[in-house]
C-alpha positions as CSV (number, residue, x, y, z in Angstrom):
1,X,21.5,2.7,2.9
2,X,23.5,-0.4,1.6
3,X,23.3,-0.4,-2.1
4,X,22.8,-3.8,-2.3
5,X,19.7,-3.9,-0.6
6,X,16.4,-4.2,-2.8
7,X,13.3,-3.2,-2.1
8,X,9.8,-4.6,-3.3
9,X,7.3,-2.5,-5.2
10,X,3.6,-4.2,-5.2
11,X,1.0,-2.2,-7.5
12,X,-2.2,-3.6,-7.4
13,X,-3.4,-2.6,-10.7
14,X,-7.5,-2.3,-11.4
15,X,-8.8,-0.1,-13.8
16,X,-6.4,2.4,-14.1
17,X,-5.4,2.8,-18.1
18,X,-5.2,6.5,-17.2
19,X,-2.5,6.6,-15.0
20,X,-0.9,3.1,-14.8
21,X,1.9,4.1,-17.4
22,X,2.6,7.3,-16.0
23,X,3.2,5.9,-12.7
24,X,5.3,3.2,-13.6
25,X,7.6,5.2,-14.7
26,X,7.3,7.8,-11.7
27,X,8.1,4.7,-9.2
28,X,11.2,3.7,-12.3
29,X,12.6,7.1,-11.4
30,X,12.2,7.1,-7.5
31,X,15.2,7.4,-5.7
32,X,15.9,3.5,-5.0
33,X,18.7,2.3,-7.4
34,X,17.9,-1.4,-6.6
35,X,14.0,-2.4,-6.9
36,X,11.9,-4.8,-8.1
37,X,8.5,-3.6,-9.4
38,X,5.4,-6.2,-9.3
39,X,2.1,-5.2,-10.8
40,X,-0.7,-7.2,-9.7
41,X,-3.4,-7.0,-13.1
42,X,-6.8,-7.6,-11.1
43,X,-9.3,-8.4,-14.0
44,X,-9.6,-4.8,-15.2
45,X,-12.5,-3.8,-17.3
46,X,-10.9,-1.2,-19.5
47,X,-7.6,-0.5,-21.3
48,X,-5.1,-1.8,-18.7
49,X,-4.1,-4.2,-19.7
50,X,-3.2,-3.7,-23.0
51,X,-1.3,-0.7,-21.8
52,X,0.3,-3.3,-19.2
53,X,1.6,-5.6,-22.1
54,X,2.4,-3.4,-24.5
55,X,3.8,-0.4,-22.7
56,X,4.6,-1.1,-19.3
57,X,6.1,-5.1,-19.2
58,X,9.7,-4.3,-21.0
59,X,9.8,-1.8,-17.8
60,X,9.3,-4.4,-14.4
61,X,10.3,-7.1,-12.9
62,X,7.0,-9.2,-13.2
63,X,3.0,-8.4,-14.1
64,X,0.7,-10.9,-12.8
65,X,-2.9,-11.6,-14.1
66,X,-5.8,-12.3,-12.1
67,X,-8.4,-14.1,-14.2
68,X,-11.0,-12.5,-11.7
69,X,-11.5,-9.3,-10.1
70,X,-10.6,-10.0,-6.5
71,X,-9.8,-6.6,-4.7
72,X,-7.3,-4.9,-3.6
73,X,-6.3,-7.6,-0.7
74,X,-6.1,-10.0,-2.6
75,X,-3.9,-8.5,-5.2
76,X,-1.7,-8.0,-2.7
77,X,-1.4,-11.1,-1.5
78,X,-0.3,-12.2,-5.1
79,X,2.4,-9.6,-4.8
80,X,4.0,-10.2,-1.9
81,X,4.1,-14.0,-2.2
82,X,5.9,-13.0,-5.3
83,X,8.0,-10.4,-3.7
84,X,12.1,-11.0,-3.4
85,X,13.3,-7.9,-2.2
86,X,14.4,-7.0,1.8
87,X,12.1,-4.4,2.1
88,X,8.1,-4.3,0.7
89,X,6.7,-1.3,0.0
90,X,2.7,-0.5,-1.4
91,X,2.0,1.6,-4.0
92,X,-1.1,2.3,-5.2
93,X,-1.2,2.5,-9.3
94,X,-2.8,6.4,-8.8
95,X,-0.9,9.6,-8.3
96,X,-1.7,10.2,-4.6
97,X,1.1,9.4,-3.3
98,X,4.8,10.4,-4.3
99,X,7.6,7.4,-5.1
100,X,10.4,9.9,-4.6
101,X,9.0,9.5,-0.8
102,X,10.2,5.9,-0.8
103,X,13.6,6.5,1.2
104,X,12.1,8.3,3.7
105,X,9.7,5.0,4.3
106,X,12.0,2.4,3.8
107,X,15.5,3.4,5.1
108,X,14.6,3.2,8.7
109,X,13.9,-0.6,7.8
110,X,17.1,-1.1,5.8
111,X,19.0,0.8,8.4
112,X,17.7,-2.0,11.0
113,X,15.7,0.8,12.9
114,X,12.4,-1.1,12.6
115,X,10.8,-3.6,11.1
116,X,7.2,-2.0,9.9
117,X,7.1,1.4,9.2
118,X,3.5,3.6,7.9
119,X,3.9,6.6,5.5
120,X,1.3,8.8,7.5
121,X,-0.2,11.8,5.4
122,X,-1.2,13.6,8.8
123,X,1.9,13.2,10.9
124,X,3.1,16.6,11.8
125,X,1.1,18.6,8.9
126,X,-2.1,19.5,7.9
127,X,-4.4,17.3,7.2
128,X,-5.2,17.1,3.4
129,X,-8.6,14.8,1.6
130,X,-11.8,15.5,1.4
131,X,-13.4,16.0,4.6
132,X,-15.4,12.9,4.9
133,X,-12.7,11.0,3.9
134,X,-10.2,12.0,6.7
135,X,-13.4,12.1,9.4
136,X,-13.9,8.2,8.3
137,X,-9.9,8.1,8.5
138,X,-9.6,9.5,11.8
139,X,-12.7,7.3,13.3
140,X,-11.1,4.1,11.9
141,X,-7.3,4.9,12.7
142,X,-8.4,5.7,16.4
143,X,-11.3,2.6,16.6
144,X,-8.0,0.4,15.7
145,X,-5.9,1.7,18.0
146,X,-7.8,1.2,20.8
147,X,-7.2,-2.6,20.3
148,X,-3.8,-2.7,18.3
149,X,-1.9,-0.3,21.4
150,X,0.1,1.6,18.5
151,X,-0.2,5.4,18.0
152,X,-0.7,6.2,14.6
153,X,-2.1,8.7,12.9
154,X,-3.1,7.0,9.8
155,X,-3.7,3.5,9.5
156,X,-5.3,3.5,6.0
157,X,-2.3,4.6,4.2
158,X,-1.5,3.1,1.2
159,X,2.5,3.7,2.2
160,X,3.0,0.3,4.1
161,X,6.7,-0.8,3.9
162,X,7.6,-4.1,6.1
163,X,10.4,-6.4,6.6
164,X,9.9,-8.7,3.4
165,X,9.9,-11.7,6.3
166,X,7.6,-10.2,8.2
167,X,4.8,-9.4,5.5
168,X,5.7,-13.2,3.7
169,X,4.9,-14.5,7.8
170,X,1.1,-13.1,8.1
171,X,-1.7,-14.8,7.2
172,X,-3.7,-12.6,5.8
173,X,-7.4,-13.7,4.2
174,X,-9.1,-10.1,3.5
175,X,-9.8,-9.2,-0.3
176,X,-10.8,-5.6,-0.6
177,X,-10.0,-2.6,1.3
178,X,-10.4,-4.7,5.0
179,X,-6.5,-5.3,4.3
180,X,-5.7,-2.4,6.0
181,X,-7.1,-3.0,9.7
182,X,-6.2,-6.2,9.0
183,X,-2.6,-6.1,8.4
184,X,-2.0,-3.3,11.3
185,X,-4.0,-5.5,13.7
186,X,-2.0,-8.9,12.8
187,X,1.5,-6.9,13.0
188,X,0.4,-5.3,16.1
189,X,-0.1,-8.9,17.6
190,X,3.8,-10.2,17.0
191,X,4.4,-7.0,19.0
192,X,6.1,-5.5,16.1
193,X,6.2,-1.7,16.7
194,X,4.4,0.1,13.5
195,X,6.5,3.3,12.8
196,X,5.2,6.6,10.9
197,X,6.9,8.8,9.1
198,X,5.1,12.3,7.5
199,X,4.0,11.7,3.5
200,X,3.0,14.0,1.0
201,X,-0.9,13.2,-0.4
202,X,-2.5,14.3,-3.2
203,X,-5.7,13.0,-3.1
204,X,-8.3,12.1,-5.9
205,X,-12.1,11.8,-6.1
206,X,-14.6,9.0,-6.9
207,X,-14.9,11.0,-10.2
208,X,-11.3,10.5,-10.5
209,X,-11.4,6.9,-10.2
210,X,-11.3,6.6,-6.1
211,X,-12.5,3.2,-5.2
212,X,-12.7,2.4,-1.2
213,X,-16.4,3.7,-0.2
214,X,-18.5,3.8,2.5
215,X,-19.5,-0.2,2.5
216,X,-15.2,-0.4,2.8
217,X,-15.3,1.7,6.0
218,X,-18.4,-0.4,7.1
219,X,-16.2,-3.4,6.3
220,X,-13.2,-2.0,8.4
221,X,-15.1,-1.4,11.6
222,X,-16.0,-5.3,11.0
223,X,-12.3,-6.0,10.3
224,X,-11.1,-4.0,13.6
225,X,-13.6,-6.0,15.4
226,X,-13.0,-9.5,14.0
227,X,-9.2,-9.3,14.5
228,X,-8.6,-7.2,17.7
């Protein structure tokens, strides 16, 4: 990879003053010597943002405030419009998935392979989440398929990484978790070719501070439907 190519972090940020600091610094030291890190601040309810603030804005590029809780969509819509990097990579502001994994995401974009590319946590291992969680996974990936015409194994990842063009391009309107049908259906449609690669995941619980729940998999089916 060319050294002078950046890439774009967006973390969409929402109640998460246990691990916010921790994982800023986790994505600081990932193996990409030129990033940009963008924290989308969605109206949190507990200590974020203080931590944001104080602790974590001498560390990135930019932290943006929404006044109003607006889901996880939305926030990263905010990100990527302020996004300047040639490659855009999401990263949720938990520990689930690893930011040392980033080259293996991005490089085939920066290398000119392809323009989209999905860090799947089932590609070629075994499948790891609570069981419930990957049979709602598995329904959705393969209920989106059957109208996008990709092949992937995981279309709910959180490791999306696009062409910063091609993410600035799309129109995208859905505020919570509905981004993720959404995106891969509206890709899908400028016959872009989504590419996976195989991710580590260590996955949390709703005691833990999971948020996407059963009225967000309701919602996908919806989203799958409305965009096909």
């Amino acid at each position: 990879m060319d050294k002078s190519n950046k890439l774009s972090i967006v973390i969409p940020c929402y109640n998460e003053e246990q691990n916010i600091e921790s994982l800023v610094r986790r994505v600081l030291d990932s193996p990409i010597e030129n990033k940009e890190i963008i924290v989308v601040e969605d109206c949190s309810t507990d200590d974020t943002r203080r931590i944001l603030e104080e602790k974590i804005k001498p560390l990135v590029s930019k932290i943006v405030y929404h006044e109003k809780n607006m889901g996880k969509g939305a926030a990263l819509r905010t990100g990527f419009s302020e996004a300047t990097g040639d490659v855009v990579i999401i990263q949720d502001a938990d520990h689930e998935y690893d930011p040392n994994e980033y080259p293996r995401i991005v490089n085939p974009i920066f290398n000119g392979e392809y323009q989209v590319v999905y860090g799947s946590r089932f590609l070629n291992r075994k499948r790891k989440g609570y069981l419930a969680n990957r049979m709602a996974n598995r329904f959705l990936t393969g209920l989106s398929n059957m109208f996008t015409h990709q092949k992937l194994t995981d279309m709910e990842t959180c490791y999306k990484a696009f062409k910063r063009e091609i993410i600035q391009s799309v129109d995208l309107v859905e505020n919570r978790f509905g981004f993720e049908p959404e995106i891969t259906s509206k890709i899908s449609k400028m016959k872009i070719k989504i590419h996976e690669v195989p991710i580590s995941y260590n996955p949390r619980t709703n005691e833990e501070g999971k948020k996407i729940g059963f009225k967000d998999g309701l919602r996908a089916i919806y989203v799958i439907w409305k965009y096909r």
